[in-house]
C-alpha positions in Angstrom: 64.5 -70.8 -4.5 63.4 -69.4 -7.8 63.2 -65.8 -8.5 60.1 -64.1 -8.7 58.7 -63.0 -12.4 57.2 -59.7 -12.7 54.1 -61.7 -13.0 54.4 -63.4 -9.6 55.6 -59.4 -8.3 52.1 -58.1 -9.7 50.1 -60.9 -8.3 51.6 -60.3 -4.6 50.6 -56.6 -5.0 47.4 -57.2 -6.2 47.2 -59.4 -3.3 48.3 -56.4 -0.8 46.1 -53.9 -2.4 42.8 -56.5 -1.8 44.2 -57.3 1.5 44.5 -53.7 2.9 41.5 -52.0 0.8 39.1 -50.3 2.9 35.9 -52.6 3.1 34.1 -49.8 1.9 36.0 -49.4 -1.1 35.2 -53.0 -2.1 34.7 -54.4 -4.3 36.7 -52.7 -7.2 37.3 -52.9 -10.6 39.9 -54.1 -12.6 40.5 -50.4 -13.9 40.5 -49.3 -10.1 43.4 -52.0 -9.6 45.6 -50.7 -12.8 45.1 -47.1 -11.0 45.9 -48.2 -7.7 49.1 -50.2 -8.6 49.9 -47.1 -10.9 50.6 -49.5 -14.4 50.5 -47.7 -17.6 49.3 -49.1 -21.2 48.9 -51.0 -22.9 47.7 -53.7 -21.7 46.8 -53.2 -17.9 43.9 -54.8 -17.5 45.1 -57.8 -19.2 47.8 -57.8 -16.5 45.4 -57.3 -13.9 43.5 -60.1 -15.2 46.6 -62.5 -15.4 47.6 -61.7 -11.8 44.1 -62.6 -10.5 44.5 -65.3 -12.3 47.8 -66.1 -10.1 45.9 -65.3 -7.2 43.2 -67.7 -7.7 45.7 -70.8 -8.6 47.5 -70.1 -5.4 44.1 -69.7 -3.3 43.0 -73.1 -4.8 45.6 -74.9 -4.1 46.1 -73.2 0.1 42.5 -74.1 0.3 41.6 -70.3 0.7 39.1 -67.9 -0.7 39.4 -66.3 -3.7 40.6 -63.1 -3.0 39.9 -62.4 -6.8 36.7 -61.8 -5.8 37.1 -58.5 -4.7 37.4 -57.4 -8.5 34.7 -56.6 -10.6 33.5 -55.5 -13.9 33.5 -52.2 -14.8 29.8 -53.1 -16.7 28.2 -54.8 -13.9 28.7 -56.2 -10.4 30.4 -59.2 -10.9 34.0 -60.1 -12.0 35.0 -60.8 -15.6 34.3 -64.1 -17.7 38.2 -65.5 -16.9 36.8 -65.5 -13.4 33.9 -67.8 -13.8 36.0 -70.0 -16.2 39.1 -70.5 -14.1 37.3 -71.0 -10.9 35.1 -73.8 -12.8 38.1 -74.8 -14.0 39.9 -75.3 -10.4 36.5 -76.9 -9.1 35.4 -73.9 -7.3 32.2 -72.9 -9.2 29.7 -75.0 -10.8 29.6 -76.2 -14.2 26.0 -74.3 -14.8 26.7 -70.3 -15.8 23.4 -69.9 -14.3 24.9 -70.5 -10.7 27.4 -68.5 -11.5 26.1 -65.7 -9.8 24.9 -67.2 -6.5 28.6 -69.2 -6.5 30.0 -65.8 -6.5 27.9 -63.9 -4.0 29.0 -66.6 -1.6 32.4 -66.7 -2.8 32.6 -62.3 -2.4 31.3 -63.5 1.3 34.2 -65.5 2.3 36.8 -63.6 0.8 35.6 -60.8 2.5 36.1 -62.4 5.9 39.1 -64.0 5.0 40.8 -60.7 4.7 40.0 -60.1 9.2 
């Protein structure tokens, strides 16, 4: 069994942080993540980003929502470009940025009552 990367440790507690956030709290920023998991520069949103990134490869492929939807912008209401890109990538989104919003209204939706 191979030994998990500090990558793969940062993804799971991003994944427990979404999991067990207060709906009411949702959805939260990238910035809010950092804060929560208490990282310290440089680089912490970058890290956030990479370990949503995780999170989405490993949803893909269980057939589950993306539980990176939970994560926003701190400009706006929707989730960074890295989002939009990798879940087109993984055939989650459509092609066509200007579905892009719709694809991830629904996609907030399901990972919202994924998390119970």
């Amino acid at each position: 069994m191979p030994v998990p990367n500090s990558d793969d440790i940062l993804a799971a507690e991003v994944r427990r942080l979404l999991e067990t956030m207060p709906e009411a709290r949702l959805p939260i920023t990238y910035h809010q993540v950092a804060e929560a998991l208490g990282l310290t520069p440089p680089r912490t949103i970058q890290r956030v980003a990479r370990a949503l990134e995780t999170l989405m490869r490993e949803d893909a492929a269980a057939g589950r929502p993306f539980i990176a939807a939970l994560v926003v912008s701190r400009r706006g209401d929707l989730p960074g470009k890295g989002f939009f890109d990798l879940a087109v990538e993984l055939g989650r989104f459509p092609a066509d940025p200007a579905r892009y919003a719709e694809a991830y209204r629904d996609a907030y939706r399901r990972a919202m009552a994924a998390r119970g």
